[in-house]
FIVOZA-729707 format. One record per residue: residue number from 1; x, y, z of N, C-alpha, C, O in turn. Coordinates in Angstrom, 1 decimal. Atoms other than C-alpha are relative to their C-alpha. Example, Ala and Ser with C-alpha at 12.3 -4.5 7.8 and 13.67 -1.06 7.14 Angstrom:
! FIVOZA-729707
[1,[0.9,-1.2,0.0],[12.3,-4.5,7.8],[0.9,1.2,0.0],[1.9,1.2,0.7]]
[2,[-0.9,-1.1,0.0],[13.7,-1.1,7.1],[-0.8,1.1,0.8],[-0.3,2.2,0.9]]
//
This chain:
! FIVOZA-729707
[1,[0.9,0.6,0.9],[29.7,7.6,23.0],[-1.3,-0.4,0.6],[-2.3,-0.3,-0.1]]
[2,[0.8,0.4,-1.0],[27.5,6.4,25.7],[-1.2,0.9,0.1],[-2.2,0.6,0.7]]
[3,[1.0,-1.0,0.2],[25.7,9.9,25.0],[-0.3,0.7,-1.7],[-0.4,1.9,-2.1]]
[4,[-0.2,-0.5,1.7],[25.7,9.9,21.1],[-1.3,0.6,-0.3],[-2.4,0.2,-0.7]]
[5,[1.2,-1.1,0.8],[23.7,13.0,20.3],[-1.7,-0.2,0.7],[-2.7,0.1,0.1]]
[6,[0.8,0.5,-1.4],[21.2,11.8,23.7],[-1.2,1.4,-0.2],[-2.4,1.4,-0.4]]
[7,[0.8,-1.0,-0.5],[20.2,15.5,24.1],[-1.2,0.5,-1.7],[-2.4,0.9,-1.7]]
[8,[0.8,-0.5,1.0],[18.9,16.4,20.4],[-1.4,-0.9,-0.5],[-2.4,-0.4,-1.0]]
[9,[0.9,1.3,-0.1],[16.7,12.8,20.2],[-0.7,0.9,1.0],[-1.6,1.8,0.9]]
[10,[0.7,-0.3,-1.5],[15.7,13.7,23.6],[-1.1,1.4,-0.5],[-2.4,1.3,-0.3]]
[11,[1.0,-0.9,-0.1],[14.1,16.8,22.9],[-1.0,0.4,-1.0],[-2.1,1.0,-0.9]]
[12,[1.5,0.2,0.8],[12.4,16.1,19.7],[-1.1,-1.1,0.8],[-2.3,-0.8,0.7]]
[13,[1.0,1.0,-0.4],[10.7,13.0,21.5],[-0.7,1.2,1.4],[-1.9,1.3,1.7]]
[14,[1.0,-0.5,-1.0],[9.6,15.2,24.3],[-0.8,1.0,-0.3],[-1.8,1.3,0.5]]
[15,[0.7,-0.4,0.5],[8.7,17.5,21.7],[-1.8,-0.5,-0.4],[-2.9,-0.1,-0.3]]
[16,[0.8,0.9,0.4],[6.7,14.6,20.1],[-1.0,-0.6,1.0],[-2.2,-1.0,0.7]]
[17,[0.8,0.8,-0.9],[5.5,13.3,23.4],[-1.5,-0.1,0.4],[-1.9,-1.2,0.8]]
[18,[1.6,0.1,0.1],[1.7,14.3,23.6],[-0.7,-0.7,-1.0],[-1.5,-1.6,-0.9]]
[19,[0.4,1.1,1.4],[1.2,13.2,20.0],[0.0,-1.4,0.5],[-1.0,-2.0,0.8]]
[20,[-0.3,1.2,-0.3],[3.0,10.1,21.0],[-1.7,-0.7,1.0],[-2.7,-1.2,0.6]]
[21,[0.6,0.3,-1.3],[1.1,9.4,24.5],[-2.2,-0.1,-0.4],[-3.2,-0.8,0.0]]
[22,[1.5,-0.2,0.5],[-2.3,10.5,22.8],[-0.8,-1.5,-0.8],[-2.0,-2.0,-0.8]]
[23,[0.0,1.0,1.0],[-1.9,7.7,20.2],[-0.1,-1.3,0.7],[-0.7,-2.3,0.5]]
[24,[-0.5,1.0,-1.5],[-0.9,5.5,23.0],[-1.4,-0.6,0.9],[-1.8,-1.7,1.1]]
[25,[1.2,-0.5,-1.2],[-4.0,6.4,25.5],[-0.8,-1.2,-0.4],[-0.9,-1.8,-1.5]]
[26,[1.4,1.4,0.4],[-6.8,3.7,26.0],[-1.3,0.9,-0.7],[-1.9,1.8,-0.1]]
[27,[1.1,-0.9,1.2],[-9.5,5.1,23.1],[-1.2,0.1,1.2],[-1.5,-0.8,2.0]]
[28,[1.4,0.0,-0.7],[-12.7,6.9,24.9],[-1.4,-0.5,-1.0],[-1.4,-0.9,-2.1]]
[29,[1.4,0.8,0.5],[-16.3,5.7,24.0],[0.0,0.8,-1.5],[0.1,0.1,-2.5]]
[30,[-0.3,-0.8,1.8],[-16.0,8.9,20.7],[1.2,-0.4,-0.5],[1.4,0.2,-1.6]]
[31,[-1.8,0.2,0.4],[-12.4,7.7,20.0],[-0.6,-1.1,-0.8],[-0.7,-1.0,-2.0]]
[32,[0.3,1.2,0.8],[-13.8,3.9,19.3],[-1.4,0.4,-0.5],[-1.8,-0.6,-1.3]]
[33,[1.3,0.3,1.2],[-17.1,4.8,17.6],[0.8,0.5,-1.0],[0.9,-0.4,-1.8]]
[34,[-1.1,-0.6,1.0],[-14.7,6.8,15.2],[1.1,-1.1,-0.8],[1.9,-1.0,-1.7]]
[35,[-1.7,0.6,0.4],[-12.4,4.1,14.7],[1.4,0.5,0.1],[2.0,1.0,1.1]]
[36,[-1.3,-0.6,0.4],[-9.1,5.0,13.2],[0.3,1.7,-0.8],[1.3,2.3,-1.2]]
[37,[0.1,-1.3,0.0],[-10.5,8.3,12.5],[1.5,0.9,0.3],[1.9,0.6,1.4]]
[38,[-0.7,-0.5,-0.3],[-7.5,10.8,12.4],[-0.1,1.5,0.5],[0.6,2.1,1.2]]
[39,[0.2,-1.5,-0.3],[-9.1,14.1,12.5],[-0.8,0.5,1.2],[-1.6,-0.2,1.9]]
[40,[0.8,-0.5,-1.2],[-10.4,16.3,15.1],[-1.9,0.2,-0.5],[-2.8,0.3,0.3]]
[41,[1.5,-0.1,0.9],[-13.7,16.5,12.9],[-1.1,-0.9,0.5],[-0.6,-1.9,1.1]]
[42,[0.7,1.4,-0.3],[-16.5,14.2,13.7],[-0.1,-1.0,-1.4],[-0.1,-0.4,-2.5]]
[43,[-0.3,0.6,1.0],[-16.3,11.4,11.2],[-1.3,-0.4,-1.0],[-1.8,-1.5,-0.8]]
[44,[1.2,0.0,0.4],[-19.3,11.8,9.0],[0.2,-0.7,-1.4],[0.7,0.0,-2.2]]
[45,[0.1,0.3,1.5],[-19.6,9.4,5.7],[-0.1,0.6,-1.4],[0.6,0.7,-2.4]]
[46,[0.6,-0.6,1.3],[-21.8,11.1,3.4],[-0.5,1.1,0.2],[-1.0,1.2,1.3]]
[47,[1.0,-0.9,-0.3],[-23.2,14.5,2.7],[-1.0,-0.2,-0.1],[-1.7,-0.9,-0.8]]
[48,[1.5,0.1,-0.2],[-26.2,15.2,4.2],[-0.7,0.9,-0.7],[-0.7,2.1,-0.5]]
[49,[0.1,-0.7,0.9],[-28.0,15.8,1.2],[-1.6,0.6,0.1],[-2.3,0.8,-0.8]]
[50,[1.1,-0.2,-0.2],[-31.1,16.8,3.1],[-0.1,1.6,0.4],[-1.0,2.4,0.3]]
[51,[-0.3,-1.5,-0.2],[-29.1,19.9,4.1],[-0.2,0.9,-1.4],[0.2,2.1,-1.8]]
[52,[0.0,-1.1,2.0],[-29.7,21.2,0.2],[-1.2,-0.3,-0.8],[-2.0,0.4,-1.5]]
[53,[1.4,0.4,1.1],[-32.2,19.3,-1.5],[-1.5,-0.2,1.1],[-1.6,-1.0,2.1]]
[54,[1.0,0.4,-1.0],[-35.9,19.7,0.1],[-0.9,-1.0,-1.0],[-1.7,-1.7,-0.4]]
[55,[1.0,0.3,0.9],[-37.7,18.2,-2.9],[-0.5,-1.5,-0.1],[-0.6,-1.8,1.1]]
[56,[0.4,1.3,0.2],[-38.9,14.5,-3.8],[1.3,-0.7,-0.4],[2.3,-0.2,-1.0]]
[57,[-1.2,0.4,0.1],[-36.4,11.5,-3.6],[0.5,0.1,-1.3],[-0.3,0.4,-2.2]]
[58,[-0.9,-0.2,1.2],[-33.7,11.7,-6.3],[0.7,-1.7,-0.1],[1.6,-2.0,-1.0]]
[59,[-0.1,1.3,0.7],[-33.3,7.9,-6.4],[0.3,-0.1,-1.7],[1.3,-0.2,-2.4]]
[60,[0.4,0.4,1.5],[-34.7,7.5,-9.8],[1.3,0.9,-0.8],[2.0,0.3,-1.6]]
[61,[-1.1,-0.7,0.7],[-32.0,10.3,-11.1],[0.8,-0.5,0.2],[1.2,-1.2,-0.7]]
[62,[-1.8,0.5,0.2],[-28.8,9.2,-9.5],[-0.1,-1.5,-0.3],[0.6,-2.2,0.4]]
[63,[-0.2,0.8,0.7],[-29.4,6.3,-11.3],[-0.2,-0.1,-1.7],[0.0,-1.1,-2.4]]
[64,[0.3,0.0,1.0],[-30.4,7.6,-14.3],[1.0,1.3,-0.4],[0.8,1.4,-1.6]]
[65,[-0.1,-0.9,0.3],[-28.5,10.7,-14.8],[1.7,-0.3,-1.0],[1.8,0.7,-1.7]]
[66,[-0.7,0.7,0.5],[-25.1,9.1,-16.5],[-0.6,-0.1,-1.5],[0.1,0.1,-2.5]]
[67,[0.5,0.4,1.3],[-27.5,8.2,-19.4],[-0.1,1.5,-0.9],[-0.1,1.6,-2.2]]
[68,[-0.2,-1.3,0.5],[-27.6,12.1,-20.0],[0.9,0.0,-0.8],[0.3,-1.1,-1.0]]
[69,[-1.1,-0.6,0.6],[-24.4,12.8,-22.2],[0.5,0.8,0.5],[1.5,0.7,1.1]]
[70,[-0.8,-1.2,-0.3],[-24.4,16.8,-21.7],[0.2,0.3,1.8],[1.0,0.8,2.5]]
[71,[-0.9,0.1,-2.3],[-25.0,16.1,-17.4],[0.8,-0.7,0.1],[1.6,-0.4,1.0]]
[72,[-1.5,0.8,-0.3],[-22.4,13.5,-17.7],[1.2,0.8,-0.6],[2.3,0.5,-0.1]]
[73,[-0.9,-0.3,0.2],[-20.4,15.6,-19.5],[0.9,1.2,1.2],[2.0,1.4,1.8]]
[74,[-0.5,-1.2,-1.4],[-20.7,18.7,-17.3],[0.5,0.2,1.4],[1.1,1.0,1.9]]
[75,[-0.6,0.0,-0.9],[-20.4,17.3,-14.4],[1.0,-0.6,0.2],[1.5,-0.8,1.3]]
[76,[-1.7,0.7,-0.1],[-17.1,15.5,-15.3],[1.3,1.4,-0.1],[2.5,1.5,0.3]]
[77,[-0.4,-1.2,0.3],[-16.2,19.2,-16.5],[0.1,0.7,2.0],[1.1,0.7,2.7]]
[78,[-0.3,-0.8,-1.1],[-17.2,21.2,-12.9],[-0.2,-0.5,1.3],[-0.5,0.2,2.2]]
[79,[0.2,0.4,-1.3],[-17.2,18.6,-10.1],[1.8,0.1,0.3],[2.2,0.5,1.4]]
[80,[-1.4,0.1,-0.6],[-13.3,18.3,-9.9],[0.4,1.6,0.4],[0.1,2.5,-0.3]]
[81,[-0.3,-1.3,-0.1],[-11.7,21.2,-8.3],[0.7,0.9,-0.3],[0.7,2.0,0.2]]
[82,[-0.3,-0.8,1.3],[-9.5,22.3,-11.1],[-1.0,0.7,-0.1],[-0.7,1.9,0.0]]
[83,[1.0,-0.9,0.9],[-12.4,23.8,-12.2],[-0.2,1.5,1.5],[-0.3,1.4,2.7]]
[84,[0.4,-1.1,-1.2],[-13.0,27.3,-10.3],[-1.5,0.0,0.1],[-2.1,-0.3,-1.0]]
[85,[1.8,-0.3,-0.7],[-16.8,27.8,-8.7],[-0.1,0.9,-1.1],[-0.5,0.2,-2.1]]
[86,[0.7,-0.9,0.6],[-17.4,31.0,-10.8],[-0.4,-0.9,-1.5],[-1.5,-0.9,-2.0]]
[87,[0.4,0.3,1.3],[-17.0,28.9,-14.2],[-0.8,-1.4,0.5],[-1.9,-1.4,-0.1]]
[88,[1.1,1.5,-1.0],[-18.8,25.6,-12.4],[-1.6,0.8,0.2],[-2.6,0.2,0.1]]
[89,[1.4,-0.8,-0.4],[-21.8,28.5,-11.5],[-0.2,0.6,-1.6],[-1.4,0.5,-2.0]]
[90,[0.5,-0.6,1.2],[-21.8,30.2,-14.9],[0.1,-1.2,-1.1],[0.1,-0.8,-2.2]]
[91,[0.4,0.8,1.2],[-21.9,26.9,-17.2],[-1.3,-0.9,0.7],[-1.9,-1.7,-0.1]]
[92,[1.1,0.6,-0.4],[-24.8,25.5,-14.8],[-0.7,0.9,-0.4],[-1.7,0.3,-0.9]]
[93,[0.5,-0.7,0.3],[-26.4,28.9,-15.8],[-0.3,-0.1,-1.4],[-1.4,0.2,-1.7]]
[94,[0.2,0.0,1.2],[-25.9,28.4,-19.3],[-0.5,-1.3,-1.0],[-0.9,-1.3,-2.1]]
[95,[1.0,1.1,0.1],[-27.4,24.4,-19.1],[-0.7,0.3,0.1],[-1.3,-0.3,-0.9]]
[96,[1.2,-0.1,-0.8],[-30.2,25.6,-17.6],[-0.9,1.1,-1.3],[-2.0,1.0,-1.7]]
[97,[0.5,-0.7,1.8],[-30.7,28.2,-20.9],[-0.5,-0.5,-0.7],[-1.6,-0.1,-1.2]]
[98,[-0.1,0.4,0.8],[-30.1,25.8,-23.0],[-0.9,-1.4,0.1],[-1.1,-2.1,-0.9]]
[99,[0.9,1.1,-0.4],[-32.4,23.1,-21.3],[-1.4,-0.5,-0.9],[-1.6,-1.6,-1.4]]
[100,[1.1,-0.3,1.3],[-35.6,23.9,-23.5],[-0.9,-0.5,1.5],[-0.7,-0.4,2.7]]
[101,[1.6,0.5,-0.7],[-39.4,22.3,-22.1],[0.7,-0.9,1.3],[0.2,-0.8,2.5]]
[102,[0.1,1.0,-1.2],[-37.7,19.5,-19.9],[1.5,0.6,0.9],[2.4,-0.1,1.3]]
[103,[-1.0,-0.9,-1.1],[-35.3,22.7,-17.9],[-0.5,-1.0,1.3],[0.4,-1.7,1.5]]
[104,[-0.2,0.5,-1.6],[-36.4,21.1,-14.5],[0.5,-1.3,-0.1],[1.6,-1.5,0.5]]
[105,[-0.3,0.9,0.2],[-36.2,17.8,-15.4],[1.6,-0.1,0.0],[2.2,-1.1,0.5]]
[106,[-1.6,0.4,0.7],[-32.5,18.1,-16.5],[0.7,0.5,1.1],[1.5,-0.2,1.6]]
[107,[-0.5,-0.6,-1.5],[-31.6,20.6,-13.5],[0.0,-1.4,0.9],[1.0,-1.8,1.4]]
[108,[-0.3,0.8,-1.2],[-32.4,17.7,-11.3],[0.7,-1.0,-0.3],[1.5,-1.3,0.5]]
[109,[-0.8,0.8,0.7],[-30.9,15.2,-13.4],[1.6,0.3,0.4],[2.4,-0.5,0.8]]
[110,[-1.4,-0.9,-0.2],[-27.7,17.7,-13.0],[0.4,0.2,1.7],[1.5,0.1,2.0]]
[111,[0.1,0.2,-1.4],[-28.2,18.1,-9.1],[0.4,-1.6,0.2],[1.4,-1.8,0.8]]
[112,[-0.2,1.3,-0.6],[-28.2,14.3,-8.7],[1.1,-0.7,0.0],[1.4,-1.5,0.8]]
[113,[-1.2,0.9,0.6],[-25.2,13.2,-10.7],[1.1,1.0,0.8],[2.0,0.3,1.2]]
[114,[-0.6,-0.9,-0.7],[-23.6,16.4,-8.9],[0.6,-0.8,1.5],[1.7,-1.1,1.9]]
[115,[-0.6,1.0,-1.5],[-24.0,14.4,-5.5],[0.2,-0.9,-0.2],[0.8,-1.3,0.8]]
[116,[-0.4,1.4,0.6],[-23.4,11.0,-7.3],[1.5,0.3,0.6],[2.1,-0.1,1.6]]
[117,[-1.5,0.1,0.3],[-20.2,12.1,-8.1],[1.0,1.1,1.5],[2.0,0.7,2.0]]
[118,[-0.6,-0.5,-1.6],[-19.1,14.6,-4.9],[-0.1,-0.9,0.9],[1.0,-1.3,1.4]]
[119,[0.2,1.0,-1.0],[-20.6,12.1,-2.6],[1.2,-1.4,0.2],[1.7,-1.8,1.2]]
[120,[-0.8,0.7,-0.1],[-18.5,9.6,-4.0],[1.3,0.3,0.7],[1.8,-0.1,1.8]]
[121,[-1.2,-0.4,-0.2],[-15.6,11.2,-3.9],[0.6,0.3,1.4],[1.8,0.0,1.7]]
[122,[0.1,0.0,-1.5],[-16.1,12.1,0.0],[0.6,-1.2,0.9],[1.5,-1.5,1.7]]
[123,[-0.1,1.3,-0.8],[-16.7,8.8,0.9],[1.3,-0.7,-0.1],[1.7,-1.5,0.7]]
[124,[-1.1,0.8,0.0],[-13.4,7.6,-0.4],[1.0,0.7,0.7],[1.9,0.1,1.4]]
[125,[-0.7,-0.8,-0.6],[-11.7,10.5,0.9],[0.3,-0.5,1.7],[1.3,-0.3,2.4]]
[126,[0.0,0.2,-1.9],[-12.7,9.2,4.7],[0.6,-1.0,-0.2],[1.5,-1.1,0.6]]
[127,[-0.6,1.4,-0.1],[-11.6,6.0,3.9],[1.0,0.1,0.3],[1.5,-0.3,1.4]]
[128,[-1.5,-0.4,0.5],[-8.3,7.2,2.5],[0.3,0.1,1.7],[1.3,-0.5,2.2]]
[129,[-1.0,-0.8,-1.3],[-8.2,9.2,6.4],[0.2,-1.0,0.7],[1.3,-1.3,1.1]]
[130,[-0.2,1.2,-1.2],[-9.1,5.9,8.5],[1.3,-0.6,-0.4],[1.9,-0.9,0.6]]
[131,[-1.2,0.8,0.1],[-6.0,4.3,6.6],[1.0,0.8,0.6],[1.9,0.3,1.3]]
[132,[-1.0,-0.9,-0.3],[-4.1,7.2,7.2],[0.1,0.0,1.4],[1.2,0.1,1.8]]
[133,[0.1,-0.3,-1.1],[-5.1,7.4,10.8],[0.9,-1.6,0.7],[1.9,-1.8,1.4]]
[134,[-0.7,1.5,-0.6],[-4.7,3.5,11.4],[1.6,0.1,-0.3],[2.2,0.2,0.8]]
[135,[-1.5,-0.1,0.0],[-0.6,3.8,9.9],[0.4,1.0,1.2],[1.5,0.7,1.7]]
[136,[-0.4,-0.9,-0.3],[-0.4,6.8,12.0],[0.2,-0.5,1.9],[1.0,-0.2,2.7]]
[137,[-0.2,0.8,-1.3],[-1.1,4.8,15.2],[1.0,-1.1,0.1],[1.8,-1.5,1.0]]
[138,[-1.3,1.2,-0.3],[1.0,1.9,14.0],[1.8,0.5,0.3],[2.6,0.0,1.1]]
[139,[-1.2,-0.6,-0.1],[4.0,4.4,13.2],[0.3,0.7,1.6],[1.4,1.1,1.9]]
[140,[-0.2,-0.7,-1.4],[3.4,5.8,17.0],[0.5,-1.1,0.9],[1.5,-0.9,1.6]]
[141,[-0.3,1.1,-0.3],[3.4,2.3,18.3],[1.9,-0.3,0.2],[2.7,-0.3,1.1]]
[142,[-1.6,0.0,0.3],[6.9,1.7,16.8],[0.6,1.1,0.2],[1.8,1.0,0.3]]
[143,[-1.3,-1.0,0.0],[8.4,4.8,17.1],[-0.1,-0.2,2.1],[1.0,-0.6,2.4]]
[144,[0.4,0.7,-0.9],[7.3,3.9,20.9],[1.1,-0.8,0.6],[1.7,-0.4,1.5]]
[145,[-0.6,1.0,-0.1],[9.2,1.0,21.0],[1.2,0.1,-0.2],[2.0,-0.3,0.6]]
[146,[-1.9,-0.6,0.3],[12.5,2.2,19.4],[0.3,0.9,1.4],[1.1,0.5,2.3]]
[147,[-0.5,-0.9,-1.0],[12.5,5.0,21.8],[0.3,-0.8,1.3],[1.5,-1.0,1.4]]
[148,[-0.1,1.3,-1.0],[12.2,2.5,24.9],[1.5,-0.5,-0.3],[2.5,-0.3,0.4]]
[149,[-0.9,1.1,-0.4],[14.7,0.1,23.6],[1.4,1.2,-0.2],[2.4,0.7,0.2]]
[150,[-1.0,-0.7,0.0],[17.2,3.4,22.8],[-0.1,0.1,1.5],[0.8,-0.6,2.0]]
[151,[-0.6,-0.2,-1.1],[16.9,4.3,26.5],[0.1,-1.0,0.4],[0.9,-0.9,1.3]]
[152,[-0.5,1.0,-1.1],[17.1,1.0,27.8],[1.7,-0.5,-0.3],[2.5,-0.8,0.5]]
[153,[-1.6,-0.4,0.5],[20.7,1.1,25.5],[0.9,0.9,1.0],[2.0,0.4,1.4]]
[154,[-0.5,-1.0,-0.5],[21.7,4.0,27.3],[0.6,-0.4,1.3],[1.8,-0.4,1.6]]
[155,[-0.2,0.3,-0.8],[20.9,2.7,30.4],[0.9,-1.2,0.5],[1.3,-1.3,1.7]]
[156,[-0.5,1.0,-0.1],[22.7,-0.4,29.9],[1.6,0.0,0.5],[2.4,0.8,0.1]]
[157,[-1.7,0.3,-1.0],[26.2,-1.8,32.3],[0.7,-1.3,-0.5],[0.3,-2.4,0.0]]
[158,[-0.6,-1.4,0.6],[28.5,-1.7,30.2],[-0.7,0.7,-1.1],[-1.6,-0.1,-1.4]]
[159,[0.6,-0.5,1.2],[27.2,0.5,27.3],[0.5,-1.0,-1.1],[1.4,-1.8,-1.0]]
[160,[-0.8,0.8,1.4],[27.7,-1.1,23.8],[0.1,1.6,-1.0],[-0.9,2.0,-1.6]]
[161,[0.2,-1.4,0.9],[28.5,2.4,21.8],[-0.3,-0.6,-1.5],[-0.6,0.4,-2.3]]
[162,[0.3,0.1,1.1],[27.8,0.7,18.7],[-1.4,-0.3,-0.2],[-2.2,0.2,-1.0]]
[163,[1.4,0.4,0.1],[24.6,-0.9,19.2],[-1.2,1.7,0.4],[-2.3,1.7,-0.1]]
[164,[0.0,-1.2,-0.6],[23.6,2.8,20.9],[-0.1,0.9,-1.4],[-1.1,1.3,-1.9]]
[165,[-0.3,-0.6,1.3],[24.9,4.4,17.7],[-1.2,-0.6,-1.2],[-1.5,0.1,-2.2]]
[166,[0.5,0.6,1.2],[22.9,2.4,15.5],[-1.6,0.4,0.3],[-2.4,0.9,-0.5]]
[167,[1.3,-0.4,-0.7],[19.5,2.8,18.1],[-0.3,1.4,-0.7],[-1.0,1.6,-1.7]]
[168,[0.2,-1.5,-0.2],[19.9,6.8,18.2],[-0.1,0.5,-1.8],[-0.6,1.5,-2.2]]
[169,[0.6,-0.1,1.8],[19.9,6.2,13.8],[-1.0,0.1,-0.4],[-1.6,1.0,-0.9]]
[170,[1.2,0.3,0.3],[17.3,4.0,13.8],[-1.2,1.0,0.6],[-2.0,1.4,-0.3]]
[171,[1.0,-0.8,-0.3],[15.1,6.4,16.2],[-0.2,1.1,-0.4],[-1.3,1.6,-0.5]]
[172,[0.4,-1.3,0.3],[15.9,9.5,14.9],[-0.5,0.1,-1.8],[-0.5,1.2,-2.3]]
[173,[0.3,0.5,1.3],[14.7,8.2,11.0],[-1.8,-0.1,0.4],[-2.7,0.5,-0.1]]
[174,[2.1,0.9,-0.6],[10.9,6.3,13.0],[-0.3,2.3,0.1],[-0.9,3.1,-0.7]]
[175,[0.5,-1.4,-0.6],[10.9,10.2,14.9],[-0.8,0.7,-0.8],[-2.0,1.1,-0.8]]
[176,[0.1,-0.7,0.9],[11.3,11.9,12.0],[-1.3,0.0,-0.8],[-2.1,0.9,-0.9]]
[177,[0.7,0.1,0.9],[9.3,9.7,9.6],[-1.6,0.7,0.8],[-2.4,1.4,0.1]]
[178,[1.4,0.1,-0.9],[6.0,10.0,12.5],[0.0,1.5,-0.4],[-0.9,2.0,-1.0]]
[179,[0.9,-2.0,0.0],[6.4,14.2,12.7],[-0.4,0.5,-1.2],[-1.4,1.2,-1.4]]
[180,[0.9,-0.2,1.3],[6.2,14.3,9.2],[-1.3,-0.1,-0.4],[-1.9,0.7,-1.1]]
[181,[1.3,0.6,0.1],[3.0,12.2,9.1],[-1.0,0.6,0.6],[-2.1,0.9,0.0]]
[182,[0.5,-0.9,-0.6],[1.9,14.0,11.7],[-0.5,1.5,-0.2],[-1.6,2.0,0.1]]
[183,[-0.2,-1.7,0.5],[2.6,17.6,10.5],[-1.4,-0.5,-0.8],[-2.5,-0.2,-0.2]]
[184,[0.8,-0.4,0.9],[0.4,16.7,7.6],[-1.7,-0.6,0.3],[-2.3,-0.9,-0.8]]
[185,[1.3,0.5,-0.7],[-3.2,15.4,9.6],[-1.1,0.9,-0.1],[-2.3,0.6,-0.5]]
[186,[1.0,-1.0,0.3],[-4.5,19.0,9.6],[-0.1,0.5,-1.2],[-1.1,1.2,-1.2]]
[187,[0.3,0.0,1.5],[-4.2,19.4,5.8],[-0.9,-1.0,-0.2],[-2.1,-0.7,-0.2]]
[188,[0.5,1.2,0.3],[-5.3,16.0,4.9],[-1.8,-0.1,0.6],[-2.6,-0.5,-0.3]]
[189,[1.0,0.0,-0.6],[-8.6,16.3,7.4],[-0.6,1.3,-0.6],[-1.8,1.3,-0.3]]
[190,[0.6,-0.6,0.5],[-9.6,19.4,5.5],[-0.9,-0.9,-1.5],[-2.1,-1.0,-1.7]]
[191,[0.4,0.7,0.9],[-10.2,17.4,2.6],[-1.6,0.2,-0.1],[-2.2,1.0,-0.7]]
[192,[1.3,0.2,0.4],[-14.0,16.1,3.2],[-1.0,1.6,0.0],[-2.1,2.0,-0.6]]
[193,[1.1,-1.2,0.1],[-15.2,19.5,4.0],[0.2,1.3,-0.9],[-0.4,2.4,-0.9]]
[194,[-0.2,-0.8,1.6],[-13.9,21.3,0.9],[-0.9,-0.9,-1.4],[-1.6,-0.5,-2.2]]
[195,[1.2,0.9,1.0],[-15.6,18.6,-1.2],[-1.5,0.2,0.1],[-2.3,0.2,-0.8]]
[196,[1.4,-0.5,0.0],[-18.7,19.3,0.6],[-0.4,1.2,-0.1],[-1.6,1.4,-0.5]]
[197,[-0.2,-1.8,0.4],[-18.3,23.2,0.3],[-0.6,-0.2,-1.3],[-1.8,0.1,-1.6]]
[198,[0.2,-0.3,1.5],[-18.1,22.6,-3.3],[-1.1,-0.6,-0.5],[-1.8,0.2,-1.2]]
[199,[1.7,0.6,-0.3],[-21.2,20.5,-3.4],[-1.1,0.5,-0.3],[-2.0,0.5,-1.2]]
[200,[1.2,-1.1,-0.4],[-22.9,23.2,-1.6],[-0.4,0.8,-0.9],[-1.6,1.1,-1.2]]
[201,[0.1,-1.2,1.2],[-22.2,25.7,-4.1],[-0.3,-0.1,-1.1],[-0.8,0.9,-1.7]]
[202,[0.8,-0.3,1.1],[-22.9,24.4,-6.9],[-1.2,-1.1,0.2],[-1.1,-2.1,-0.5]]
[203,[1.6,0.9,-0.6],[-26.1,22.4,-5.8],[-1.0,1.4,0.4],[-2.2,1.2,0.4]]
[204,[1.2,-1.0,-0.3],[-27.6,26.0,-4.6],[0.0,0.7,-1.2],[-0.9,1.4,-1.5]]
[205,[0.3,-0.7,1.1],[-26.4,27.1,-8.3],[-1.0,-0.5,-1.0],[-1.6,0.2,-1.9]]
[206,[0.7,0.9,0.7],[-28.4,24.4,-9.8],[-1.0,0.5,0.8],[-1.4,1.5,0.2]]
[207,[1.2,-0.2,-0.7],[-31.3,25.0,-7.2],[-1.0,1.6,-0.8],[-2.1,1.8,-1.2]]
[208,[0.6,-1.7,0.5],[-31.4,29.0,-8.2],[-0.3,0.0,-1.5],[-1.1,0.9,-1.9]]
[209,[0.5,0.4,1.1],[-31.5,27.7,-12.2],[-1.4,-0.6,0.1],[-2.2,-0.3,-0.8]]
[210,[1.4,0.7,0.2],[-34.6,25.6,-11.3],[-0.4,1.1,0.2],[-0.6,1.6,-0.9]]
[211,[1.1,-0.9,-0.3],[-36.4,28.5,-9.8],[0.2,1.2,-0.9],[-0.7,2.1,-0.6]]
[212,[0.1,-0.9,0.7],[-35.6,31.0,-12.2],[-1.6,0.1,-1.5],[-1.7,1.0,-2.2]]
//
């Protein structure tokens, strides 16, 4: 009992053990400007919306552009990404038709609420990761510490096979729950830069309506 299932624990944790140790590590000077950052990404807030728009500030819009109806409607229609790009690029095509004398006007109106509402959505997204990242350190912590007090069980004169039994439970449940968490870090960190993709795309469809 004294080796209850020792070797299959054992080799997921030493599987685990870089993750572990990494999480562990004293944070470097990028580690703590980052925070609880989980991704390999650099941790950027907001799109830089200087990378798309060259024109005069858009203040005055993304505060005004809500009071629109058909840009509030549309962009509640093609900012989520249910919606596919082609029909998000061909109904900004068909605003922009339908625009009349104040077409630019409303294009920018439509650009602004565009990044209102992406931007937003970004920024909560990172948040979301730092929480994600901070649990992800705490669950490394603890799984950490189970492991430890399992081998110090092991090690122990006489063994207790029950207390042992119960460790090698408890650890392989923490193990488990962390690789799971883990597994899913490089999905979850795609997140902000699919939101800004989509941004991109329809903000240069709106751009190519103004200049038509």
């Amino acid at each position: 009992m004294g080796h209850y299932r020792r070797m299959p624990i054992l080799k997921h944790i030493a599987r685990l053990l870089p993750a572990l140790l990494l999480l562990a590590a004293a944070p470097t000077r990028a580690q703590t400007m980052q925070g609880d950052w989980p991704c390999k990404q650099v941790r950027v807030p907001e799109i830089a919306l200087g990378g798309v728009w060259t024109g005069p500030s858009l203040d005055k819009e993304r505060q005004a552009w809500r009071g629109d109806a058909a840009v509030a409607d549309l962009i509640a229609h093609i900012a989520p990404r249910r919606t596919p790009l082609e029909e998000g690029e061909r109904l900004i095509a068909e605003f922009a038709k339908g625009a009349g004398a104040n077409r630019r006007e409303r294009l920018t109106l439509l650009f602004a609420g565009l990044y209102e509402r992406l931007n937003d959505e970004r920024r909560e997204v990172v948040v979301g990761l730092d929480r994600f990242g901070r649990r992800l350190k705490e669950m490394a912590d603890k799984t950490r510490q189970e492991t430890q007090g399992f081998f110090d069980l092991q090690n122990q004169k006489p063994p207790d096979p029950e207390a042992i039994k119960k460790a090698a439970e408890t650890m392989q449940w923490r193990v488990r729950l962390f690789d799971e968490q883990r597994k899913m870090v490089t999905y979850v960190c795609e997140s902000p830069a699919l939101i800004e993709q989509r941004f991109g795309a329809l903000a240069r469809a709106v751009i190519a309506a103004m200049e038509q």
